[in-house]
LONU-59503 format. One record per atom (N, C-alpha, C, CB): residue in one letter; x, z, y. Coordinates in steps of 0.2 Angstrom, whole numbers, padded with zeros to 4 digits, always signed. Glycine has a CB too. Example, Ala and Ser with C-alpha at 12.3 -4.5 7.8 and 13.67 -1.06 7.14 Angstrom:
BEGIN
A+0066+0039-0028;A+0062+0039-0022;A+0066+0039-0016;A+0057+0045-0022;S+0064+0035-0011;S+0068+0036-0005;S+0064+0039+0000;S+0070+0029-0003;
***
This chain:
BEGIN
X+0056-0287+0063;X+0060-0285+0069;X+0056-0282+0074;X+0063-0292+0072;X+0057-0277+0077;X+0055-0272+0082;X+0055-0275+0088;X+0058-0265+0082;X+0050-0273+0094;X+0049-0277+0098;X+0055-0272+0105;X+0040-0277+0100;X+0058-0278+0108;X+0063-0276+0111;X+0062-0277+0118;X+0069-0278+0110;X+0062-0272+0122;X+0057-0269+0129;X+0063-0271+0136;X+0055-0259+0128;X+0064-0277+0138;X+0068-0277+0144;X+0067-0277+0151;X+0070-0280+0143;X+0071-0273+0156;X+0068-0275+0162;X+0071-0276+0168;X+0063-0271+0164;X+0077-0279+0164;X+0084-0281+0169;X+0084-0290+0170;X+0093-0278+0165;X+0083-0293+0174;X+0086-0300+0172;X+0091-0303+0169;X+0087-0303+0177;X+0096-0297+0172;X+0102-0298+0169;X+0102-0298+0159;X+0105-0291+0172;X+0099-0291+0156;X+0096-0293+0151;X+0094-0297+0150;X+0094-0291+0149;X+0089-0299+0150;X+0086-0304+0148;X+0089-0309+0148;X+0082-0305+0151;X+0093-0311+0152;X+0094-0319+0151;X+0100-0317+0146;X+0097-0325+0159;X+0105-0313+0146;X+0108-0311+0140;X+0106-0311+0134;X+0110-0306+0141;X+0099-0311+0132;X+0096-0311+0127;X+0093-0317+0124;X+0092-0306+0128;X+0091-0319+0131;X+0086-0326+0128;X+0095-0332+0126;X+0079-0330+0137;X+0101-0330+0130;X+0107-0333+0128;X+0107-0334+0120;X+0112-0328+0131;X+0109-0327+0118;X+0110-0327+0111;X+0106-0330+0106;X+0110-0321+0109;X+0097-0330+0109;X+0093-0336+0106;X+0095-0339+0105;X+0090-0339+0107;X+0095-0344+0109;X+0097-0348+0110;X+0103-0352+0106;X+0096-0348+0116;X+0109-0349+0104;X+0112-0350+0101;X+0116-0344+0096;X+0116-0353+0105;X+0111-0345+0093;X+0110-0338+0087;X+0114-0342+0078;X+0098-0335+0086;X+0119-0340+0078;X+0121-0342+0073;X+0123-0352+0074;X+0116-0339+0066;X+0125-0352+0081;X+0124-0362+0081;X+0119-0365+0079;X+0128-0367+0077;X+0113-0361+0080;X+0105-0363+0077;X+0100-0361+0084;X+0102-0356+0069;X+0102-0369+0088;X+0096-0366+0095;X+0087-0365+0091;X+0095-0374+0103;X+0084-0358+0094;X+0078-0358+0091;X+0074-0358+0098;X+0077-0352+0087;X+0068-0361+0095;X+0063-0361+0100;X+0060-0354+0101;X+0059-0366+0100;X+0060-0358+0108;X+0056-0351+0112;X+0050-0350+0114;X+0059-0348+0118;X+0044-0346+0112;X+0038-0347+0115;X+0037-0342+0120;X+0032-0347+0111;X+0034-0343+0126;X+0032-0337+0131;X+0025-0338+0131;X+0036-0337+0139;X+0023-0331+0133;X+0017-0329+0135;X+0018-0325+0141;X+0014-0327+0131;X+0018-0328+0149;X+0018-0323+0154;X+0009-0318+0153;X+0019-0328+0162;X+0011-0312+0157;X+0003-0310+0157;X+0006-0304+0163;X-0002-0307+0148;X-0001-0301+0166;X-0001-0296+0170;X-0001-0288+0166;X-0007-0297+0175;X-0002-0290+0160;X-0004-0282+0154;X-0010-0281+0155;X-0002-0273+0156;X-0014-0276+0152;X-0018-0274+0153;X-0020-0278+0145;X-0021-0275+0160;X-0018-0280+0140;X-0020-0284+0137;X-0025-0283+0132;X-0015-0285+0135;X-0029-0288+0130;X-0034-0287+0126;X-0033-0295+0121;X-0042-0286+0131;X-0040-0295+0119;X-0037-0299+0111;X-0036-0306+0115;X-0044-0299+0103;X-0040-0308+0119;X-0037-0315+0121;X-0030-0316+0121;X-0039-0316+0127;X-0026-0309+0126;X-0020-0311+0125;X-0016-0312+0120;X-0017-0308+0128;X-0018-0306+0116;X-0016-0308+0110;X-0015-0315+0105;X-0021-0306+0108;X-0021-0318+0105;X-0022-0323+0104;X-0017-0331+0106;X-0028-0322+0106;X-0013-0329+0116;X-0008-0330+0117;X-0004-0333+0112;X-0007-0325+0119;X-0002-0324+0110;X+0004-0324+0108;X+0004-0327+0101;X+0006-0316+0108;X-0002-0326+0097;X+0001-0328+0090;X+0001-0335+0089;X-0003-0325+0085;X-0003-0338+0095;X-0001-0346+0095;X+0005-0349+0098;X-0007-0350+0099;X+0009-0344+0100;X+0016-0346+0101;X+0020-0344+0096;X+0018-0344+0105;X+0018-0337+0093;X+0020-0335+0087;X+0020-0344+0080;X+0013-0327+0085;X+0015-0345+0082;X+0016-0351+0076;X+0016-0359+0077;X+0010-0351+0073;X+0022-0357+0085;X+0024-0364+0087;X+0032-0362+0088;X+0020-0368+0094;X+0033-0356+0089;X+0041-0356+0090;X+0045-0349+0086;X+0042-0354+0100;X+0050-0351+0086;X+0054-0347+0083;X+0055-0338+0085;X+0059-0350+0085;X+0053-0336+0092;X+0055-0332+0094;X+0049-0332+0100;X+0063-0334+0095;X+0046-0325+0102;X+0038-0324+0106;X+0041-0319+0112;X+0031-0320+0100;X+0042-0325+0117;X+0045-0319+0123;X+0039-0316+0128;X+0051-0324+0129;X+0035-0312+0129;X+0029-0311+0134;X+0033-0308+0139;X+0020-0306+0132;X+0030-0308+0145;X+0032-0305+0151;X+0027-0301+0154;X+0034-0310+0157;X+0027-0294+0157;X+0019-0291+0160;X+0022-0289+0168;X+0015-0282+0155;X+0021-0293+0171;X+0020-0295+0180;X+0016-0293+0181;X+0020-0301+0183;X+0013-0287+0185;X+0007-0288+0192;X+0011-0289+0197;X+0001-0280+0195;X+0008-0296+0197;X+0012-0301+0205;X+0010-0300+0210;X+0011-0307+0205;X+0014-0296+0215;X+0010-0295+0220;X+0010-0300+0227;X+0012-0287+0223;X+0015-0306+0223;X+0012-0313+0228;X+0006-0314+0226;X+0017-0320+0228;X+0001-0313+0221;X-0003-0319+0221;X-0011-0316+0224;X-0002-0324+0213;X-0009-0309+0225;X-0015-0304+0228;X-0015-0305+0236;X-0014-0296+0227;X-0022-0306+0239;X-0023-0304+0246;X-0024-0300+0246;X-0027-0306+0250;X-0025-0299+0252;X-0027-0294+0256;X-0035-0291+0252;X-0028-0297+0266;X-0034-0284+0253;X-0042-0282+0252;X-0041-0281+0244;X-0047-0290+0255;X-0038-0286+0240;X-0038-0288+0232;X-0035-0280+0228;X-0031-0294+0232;X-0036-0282+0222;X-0035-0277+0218;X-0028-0275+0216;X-0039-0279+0211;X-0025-0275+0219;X-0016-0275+0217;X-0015-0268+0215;X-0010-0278+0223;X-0017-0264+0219;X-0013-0255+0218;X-0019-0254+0212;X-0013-0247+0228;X-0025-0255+0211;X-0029-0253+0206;X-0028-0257+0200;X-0036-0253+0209;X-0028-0260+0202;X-0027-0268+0195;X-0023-0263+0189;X-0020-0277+0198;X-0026-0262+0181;X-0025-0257+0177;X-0020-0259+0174;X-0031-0256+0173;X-0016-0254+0173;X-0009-0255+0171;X-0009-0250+0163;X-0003-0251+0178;X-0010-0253+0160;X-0007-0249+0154;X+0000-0251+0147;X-0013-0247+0149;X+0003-0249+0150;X+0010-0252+0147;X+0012-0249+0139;X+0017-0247+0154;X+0011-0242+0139;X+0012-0240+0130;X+0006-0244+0127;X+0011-0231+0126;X+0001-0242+0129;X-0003-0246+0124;X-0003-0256+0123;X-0011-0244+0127;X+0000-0259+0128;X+0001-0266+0126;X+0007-0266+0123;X+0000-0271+0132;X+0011-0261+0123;X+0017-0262+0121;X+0016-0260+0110;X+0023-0256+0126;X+0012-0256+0111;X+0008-0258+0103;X+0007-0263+0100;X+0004-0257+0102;X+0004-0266+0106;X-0004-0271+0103;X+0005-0277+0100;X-0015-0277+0113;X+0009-0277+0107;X+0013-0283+0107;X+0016-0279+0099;X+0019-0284+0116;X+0019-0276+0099;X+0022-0273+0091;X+0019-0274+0084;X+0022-0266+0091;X+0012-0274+0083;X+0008-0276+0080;X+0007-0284+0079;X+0002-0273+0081;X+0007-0286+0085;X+0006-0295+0084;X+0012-0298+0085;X+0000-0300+0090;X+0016-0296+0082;X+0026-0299+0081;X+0027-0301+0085;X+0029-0306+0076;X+0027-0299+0093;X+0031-0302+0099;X+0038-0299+0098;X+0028-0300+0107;X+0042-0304+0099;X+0049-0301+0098;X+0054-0299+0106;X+0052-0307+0094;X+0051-0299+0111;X+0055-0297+0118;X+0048-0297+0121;X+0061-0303+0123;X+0047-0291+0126;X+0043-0292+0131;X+0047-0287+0137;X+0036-0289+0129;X+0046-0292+0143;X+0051-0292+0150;X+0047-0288+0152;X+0052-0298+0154;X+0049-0283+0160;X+0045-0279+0161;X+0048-0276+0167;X+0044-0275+0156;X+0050-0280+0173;X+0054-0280+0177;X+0048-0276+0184;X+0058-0287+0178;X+0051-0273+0188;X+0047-0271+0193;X+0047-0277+0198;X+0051-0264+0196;X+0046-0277+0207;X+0043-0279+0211;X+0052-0282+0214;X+0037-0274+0216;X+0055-0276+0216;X+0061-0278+0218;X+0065-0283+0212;X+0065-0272+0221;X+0067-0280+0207;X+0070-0286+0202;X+0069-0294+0200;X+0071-0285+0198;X+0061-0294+0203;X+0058-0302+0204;X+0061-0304+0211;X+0048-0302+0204;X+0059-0300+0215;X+0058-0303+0223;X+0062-0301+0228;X+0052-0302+0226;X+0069-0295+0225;X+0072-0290+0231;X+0065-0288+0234;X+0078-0293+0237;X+0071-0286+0240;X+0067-0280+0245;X+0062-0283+0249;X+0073-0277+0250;X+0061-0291+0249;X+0057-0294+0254;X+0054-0300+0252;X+0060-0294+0260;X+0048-0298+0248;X+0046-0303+0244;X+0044-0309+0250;X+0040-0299+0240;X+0043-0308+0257;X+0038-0312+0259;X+0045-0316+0264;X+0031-0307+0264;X+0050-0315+0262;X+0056-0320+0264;X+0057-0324+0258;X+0065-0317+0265;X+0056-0323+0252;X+0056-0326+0247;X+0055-0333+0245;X+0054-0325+0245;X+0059-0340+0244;X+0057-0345+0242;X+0050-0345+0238;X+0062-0346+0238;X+0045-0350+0239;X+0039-0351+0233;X+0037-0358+0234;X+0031-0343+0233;X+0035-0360+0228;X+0033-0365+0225;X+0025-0368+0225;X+0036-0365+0219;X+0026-0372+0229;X+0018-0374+0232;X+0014-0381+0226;X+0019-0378+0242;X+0011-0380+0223;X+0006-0387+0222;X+0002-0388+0227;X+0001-0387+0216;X+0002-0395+0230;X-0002-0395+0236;X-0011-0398+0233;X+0003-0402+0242;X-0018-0398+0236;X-0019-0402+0235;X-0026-0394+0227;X-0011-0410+0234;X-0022-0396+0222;X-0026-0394+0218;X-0025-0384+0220;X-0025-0396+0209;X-0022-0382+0223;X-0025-0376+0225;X-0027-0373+0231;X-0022-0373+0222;X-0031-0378+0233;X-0034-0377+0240;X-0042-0379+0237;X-0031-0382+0246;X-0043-0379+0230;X-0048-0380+0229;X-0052-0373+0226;X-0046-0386+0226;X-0058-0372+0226;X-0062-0369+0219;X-0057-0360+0223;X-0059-0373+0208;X-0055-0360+0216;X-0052-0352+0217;X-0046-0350+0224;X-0048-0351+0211;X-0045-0357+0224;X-0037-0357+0228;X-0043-0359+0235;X-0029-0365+0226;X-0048-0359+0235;X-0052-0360+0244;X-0054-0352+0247;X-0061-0366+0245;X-0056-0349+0241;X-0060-0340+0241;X-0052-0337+0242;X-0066-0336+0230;X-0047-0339+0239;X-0041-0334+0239;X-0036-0336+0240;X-0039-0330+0233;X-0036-0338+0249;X-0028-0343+0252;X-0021-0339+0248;X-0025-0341+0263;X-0018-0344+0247;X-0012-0341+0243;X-0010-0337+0237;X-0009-0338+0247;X-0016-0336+0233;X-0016-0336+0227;X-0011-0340+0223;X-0023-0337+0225;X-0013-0346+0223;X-0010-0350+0218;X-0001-0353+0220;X-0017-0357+0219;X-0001-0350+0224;X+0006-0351+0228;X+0011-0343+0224;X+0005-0350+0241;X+0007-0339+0224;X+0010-0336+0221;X+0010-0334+0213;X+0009-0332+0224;X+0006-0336+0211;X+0003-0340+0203;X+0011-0345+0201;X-0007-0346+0204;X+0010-0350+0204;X+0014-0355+0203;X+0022-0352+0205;X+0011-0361+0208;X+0025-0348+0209;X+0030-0345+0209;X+0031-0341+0207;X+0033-0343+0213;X+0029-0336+0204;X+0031-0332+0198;X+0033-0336+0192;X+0026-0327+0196;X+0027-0338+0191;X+0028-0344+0183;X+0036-0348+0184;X+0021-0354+0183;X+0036-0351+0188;X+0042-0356+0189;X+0049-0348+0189;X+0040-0361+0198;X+0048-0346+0192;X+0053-0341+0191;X+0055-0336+0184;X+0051-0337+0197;X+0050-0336+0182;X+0050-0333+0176;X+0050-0338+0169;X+0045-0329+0176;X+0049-0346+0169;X+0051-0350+0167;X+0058-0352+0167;X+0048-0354+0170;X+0063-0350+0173;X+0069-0351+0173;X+0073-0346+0172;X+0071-0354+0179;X+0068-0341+0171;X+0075-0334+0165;X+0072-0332+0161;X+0080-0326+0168;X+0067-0337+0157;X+0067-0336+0151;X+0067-0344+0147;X+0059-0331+0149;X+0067-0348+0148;X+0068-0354+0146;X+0065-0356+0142;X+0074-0355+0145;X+0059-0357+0142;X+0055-0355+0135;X+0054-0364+0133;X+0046-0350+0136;X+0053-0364+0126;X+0052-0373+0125;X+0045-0374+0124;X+0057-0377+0116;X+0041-0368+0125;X+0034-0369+0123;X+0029-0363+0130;X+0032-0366+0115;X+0026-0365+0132;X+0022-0359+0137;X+0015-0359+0134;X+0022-0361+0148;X+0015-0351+0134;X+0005-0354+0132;X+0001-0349+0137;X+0001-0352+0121;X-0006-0349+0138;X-0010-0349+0144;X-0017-0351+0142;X-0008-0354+0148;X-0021-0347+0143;X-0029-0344+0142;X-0032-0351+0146;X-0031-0336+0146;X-0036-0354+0141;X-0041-0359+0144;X-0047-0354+0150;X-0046-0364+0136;X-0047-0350+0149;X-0052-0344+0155;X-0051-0349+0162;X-0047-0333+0156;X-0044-0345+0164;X-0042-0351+0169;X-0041-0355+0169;X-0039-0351+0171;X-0047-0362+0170;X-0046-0367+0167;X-0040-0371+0174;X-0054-0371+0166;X-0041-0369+0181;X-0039-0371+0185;X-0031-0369+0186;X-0042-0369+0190;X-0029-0365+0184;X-0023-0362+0184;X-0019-0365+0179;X-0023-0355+0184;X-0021-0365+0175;X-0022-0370+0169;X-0019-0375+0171;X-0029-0372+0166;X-0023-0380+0175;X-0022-0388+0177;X-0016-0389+0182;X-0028-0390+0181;X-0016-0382+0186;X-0011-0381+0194;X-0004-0381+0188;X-0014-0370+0202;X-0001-0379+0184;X+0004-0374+0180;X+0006-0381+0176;X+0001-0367+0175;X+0002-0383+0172;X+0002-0393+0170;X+0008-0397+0174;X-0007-0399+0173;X+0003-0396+0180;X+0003-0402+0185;X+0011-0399+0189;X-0006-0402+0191;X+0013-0395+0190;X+0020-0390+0192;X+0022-0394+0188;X+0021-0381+0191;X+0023-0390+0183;X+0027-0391+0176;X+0030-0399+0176;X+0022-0390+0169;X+0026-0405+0175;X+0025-0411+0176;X+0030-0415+0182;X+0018-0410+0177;X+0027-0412+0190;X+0029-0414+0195;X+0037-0412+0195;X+0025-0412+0200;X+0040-0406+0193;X+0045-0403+0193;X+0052-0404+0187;X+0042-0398+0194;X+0048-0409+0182;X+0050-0412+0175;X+0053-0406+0173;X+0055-0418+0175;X+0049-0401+0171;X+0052-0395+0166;X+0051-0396+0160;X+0049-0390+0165;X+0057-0396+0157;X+0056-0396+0149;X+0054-0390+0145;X+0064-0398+0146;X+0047-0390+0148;X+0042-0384+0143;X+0037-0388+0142;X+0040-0377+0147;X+0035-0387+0136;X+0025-0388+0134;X+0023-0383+0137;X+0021-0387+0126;X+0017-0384+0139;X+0011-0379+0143;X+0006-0381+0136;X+0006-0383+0153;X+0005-0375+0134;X-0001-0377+0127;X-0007-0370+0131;X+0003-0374+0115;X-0013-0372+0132;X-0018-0368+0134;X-0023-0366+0125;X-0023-0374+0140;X-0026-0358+0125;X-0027-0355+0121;X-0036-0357+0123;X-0023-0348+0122;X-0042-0356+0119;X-0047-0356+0120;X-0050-0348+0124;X-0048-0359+0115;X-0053-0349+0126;X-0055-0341+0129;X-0058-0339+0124;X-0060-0340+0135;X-0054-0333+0123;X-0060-0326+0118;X-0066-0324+0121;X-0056-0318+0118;X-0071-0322+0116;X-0075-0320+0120;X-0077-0312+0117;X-0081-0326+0121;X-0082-0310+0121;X-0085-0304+0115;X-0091-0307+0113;X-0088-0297+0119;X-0094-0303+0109;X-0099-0304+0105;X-0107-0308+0108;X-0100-0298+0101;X-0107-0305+0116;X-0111-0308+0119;X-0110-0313+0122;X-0114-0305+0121;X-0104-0318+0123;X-0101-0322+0126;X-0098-0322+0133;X-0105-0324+0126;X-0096-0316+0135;X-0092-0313+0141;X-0087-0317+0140;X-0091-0305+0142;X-0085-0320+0145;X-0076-0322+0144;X-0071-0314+0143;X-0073-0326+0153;X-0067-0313+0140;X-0064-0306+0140;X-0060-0307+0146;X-0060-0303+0134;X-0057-0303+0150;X-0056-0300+0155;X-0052-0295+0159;X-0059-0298+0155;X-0047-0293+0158;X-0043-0287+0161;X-0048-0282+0167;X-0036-0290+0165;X-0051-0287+0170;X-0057-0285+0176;X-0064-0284+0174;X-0058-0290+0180;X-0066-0284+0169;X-0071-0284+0164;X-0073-0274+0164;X-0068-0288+0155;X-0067-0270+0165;X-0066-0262+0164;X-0071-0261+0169;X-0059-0257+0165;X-0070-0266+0177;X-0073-0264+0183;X-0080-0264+0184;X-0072-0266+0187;X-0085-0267+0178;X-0092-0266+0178;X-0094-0260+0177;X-0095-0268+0174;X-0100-0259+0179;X-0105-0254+0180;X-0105-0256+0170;X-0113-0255+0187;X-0112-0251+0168;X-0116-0252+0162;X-0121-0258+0164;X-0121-0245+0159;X-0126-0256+0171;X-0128-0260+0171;X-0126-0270+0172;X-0131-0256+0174;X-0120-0268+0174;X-0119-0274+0177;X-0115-0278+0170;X-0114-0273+0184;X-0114-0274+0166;X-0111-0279+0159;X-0116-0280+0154;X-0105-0277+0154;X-0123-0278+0157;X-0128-0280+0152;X-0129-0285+0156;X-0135-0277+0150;X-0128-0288+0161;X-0131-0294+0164;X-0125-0300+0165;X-0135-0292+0170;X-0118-0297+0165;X-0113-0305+0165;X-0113-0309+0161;X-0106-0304+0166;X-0117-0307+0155;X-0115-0313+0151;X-0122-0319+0152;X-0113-0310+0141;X-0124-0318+0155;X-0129-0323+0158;X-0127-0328+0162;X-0134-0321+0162;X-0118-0325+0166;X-0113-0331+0170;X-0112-0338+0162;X-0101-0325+0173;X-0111-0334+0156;X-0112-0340+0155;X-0117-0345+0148;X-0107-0340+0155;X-0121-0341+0149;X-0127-0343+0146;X-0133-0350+0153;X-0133-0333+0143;X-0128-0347+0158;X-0130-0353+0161;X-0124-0361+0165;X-0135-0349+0167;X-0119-0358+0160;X-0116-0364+0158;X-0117-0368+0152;X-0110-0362+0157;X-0120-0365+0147;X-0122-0367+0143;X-0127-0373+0144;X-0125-0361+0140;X-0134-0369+0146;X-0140-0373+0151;X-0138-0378+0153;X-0143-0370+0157;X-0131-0377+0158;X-0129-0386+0163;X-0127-0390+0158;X-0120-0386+0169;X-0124-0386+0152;X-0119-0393+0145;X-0127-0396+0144;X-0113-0387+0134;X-0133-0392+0140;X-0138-0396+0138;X-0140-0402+0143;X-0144-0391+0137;X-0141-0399+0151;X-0145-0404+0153;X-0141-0409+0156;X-0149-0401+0158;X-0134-0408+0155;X-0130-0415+0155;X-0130-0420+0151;X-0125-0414+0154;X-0130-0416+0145;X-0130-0420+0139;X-0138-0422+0136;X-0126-0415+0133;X-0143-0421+0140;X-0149-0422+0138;X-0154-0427+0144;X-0151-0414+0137;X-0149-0429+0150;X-0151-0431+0155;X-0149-0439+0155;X-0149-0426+0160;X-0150-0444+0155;X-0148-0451+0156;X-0144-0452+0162;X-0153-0454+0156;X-0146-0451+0167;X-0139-0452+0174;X-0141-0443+0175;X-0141-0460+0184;X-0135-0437+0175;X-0140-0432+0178;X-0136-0432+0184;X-0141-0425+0175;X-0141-0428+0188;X-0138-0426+0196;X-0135-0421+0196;X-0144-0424+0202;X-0129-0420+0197;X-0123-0414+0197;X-0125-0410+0203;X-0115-0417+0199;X-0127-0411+0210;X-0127-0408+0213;X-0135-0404+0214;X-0125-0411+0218;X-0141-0408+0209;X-0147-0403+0209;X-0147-0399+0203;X-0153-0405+0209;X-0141-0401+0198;X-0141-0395+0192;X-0136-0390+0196;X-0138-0398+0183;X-0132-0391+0200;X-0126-0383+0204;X-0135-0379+0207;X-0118-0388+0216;X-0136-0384+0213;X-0144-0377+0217;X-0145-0375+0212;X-0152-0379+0221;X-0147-0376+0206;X-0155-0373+0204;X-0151-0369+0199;X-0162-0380+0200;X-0146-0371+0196;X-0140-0366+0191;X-0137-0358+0200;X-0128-0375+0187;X-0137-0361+0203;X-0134-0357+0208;X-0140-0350+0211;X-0131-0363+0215;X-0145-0354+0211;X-0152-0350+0213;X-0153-0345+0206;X-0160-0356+0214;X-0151-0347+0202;X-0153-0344+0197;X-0149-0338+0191;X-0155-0349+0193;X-0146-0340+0196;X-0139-0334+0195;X-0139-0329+0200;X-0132-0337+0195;X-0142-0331+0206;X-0142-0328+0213;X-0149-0323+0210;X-0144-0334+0221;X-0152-0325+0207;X-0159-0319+0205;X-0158-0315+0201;X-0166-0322+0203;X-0152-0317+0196;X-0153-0314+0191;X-0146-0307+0195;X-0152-0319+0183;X-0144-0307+0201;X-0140-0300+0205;X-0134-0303+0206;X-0139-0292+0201;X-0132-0310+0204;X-0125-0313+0206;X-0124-0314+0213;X-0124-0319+0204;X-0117-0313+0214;X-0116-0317+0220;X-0113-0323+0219;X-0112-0313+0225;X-0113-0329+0221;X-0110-0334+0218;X-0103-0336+0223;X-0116-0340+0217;X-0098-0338+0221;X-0093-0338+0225;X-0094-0345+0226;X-0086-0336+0222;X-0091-0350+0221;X-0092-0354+0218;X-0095-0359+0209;X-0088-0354+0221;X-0100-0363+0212;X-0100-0366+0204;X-0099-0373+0204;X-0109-0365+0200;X-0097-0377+0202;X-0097-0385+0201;X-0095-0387+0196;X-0095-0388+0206;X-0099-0393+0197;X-0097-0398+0192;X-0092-0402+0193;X-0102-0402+0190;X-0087-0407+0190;X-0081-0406+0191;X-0078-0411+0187;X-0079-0400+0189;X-0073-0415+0187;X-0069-0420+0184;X-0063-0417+0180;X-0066-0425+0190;X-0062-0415+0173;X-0058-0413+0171;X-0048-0414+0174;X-0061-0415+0166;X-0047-0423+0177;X-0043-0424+0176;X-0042-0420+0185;X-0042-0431+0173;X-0044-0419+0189;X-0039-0418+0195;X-0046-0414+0199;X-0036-0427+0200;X-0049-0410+0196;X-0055-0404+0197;X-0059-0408+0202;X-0053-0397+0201;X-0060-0412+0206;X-0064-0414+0211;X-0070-0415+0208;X-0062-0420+0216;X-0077-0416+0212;X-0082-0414+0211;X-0086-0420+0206;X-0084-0412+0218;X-0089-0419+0202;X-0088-0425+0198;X-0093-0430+0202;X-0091-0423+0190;X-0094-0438+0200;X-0097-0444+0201;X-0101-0447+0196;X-0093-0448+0203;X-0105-0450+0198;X-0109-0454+0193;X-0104-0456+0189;X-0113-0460+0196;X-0107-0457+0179;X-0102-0462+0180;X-0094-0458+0176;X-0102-0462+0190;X-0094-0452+0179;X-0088-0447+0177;X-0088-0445+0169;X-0089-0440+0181;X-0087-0446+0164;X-0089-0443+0155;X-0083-0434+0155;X-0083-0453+0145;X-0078-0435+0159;X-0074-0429+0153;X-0075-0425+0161;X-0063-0430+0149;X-0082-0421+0161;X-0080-0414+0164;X-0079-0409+0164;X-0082-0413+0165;X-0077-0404+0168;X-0076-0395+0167;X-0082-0392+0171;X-0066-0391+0171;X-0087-0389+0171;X-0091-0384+0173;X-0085-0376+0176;X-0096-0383+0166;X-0085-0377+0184;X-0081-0372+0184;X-0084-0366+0187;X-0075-0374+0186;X-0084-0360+0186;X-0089-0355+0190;X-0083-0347+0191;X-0097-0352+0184;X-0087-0343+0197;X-0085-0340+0198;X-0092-0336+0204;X-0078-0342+0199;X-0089-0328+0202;X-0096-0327+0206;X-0096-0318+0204;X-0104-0332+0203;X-0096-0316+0210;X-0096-0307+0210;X-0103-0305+0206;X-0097-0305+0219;X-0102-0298+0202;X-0106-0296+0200;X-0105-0288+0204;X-0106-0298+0194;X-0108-0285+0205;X-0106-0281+0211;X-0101-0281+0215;X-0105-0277+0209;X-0095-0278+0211;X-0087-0278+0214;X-0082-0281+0211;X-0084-0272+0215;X-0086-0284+0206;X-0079-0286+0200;X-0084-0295+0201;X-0080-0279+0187;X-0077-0298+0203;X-0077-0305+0202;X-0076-0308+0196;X-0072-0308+0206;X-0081-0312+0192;X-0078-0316+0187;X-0078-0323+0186;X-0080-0315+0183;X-0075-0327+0182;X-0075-0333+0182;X-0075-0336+0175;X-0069-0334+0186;X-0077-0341+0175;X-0079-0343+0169;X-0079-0352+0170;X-0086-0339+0167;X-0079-0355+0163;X-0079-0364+0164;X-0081-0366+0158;X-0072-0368+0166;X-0083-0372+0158;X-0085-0374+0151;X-0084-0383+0152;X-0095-0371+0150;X-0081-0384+0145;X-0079-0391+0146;X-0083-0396+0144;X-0074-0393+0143;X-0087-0401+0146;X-0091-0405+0143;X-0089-0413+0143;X-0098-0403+0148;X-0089-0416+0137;X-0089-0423+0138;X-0094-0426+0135;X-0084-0427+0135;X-0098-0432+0140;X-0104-0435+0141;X-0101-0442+0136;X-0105-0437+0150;X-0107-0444+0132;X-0106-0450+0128;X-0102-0456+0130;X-0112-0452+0126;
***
């Protein structure tokens, strides 16, 4: 079946209808929202919904709630035939493709949106007010006209990850959230959509953001009580020398991000940190004996 390209709501929910009751046979639905620009991670997405649901809906939003000021939104790379391949080659069976006004009308900033309080004021959501307000309202809005019985989502973002859970959860949606493990390249870069915006020289050196996530997992796992806050300086100095700027790095309590405690076994290592002009982020999950 050929991939069917829509960018009406109106379609759409017409379409995810007939799913839905396709011969008196409801099939499940898997969605993969994404912004485009797609590369194999997303990919990857899709095919783990490809092998939990019946039917693979993706959506490609640049959301321009969840950009500040200053942010990449008019440059942020848009290539639409070429993801509309990659999606034709990896069996997606709908991908949605609505503009600014058919999400938001004429005035996005009257718009209803859906707040998690609390985890996104944290980490990404402290560097980018109102990121995660607009993260968390698109999803939910594109959750409720595509109806999906499965959502899947890049462990990259581990935080958005948690904030989208924790929505889902508080709001009793009847969707699974299943998170994808991060792709990487061959030298361990998290892949990227924002990854195009390095220099040469600057992508010989990002994958050192996480070879010194690596280092923290060792000295966690090699230390008897370790100090979280003198492995952040000395991981944070040492990224600062090698031409980073660090936004944030910490160590971290898997279940509700705050900063970990003695004591703590299931953490997330979470980072983020300018390499010239291009911001990346990256995390690494560590459980302690």
């Amino acid at each position: 079946m050929s991939l069917t390209v829509i960018r009406s709501i109106a379609e759409l929910q017409k379409q995810i209808l007939q799913y839905k009751k396709q011969q008196s046979i409801e099939q499940k639905i898997g969605f993969v929202p994404t912004m485009g620009n797609l590369h194999q991670g997303h990919i990857d997405l899709v095919d783990c919904a490809r092998e939990k649901a019946d039917v693979v809906v993706v959506s490609i939003f640049v959301n321009p709630m969840q950009f500040g000021a200053g942010e990449d939104l008019e440059s942020y790379p848009r290539t639409l035939d070429v993801d509309i391949e990659k999606l034709t080659a990896a069996a997606a069976d709908v991908l949605f493709v609505p503009d600014v006004n058919e999400i938001y009308g004429e005035d996005m900033s009257a718009s209803t949106q859906v707040v998690v309080p609390k985890l996104t004021s944290l980490w990404c959501g402290a560097s980018r007010p109102g990121h995660f307000d607009g993260v968390t309202t698109i999803v939910n809005k594109l959750f409720n006209l595509v109806r999906p019985d499965i959502a899947v989502f890049g462990e990259k973002d581990f935080q958005q990850l948690t904030i989208i859970r924790k929505m889902a959860a508080d709001l009793n949606m009847a969707v699974e959230i299943l998170g994808v493990a991060t792709r990487r390249e061959t030298d361990g870069l998290a892949m990227s959509s924002r990854n195009g915006y390095l220099t040469v020289n600057e992508r010989e050196q990002a994958p050192k953001l996480r070879e010194q996530l690596l280092s923290i997992e060792k000295k966690l796992k090699s230390e008897k009580q370790p100090k979280f806050h003198d492995i952040e300086k000395k991981t944070i100095l040492a990224l600062n020398n090698a031409g980073f700027n660090i936004d944030y790095l910490a160590i971290c309590r898997q279940s509700d991000l705050m900063p970990a405690e003695p004591g703590d076994r299931q953490l997330v290592v979470l980072a983020a940190a300018f390499l010239g002009k291009t911001r990346l982020i990256d995390n690494l999950v560590v459980i302690l004996d």
